[in-house]
N, C-alpha and C positions, 0 to 999 in steps of 0.2 A: 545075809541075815536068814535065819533060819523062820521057815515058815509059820510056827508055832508061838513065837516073838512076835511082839504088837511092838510097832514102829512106833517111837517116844515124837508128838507132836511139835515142832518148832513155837515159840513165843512168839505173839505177834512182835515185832520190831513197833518201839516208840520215837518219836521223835523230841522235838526240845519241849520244853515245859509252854502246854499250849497257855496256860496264864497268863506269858510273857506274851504271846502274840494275840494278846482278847483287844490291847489297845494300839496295833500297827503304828499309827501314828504316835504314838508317846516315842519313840525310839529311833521317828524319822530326823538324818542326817547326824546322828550320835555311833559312837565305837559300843561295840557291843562285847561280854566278855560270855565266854558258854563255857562251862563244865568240862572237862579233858574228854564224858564221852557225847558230850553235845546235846544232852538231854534237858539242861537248865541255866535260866538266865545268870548268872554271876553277877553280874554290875556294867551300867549303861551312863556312859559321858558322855560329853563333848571332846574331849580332850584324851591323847593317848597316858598323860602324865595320871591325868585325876582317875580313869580308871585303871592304872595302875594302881594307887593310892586304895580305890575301891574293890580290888581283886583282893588286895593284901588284910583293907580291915575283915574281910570275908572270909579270910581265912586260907585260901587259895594261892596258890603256886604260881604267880603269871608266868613264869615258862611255860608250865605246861596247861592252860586254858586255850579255847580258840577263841580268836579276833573276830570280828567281822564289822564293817563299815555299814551301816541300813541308809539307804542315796534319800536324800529329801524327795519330794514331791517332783520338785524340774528337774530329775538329774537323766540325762538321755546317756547313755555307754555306746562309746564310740572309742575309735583309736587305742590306744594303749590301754583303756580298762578292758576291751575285750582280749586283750593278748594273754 
């Protein structure tokens, strides 16, 4: 770059919709569905079928959302969740 040229500053980088994580516990031991770029909650179940069900009234693609399990309170990782 030429010296003359002011370097364009990076965006801070966000993460998922911190609203979704104001109440931890609402979301403990439920599937969780986030946005394809991980920024916002989609829809939170018990069940992988029912948020399925709730990806799709949302409007949302489940192919391409991210999953994620939130472990209850007792859940210790061991064995095969760490692999």
């Amino acid at each position: 770059m030429f010296p003359s040229q002011k370097t364009p500053r990076a965006q801070p980088e966000t993460g998922p919709d911190d609203s979704a994580l104001e109440e931890p516990g609402k979301h403990r031991g439920r599937w969780v569905a986030w946005s394809p770029d991980g920024r916002r909650l989609v829809a939170s179940c018990t069940t992988l079928a029912a948020l399925d069900a709730e990806v799709r009234a949302a409007g949302e693609n489940p192919e391409e959302v991210l999953l994620d399990k939130i472990p209850d309170g007792d859940f210790i990782a061991s064995g095969s969740e760490l692999s």
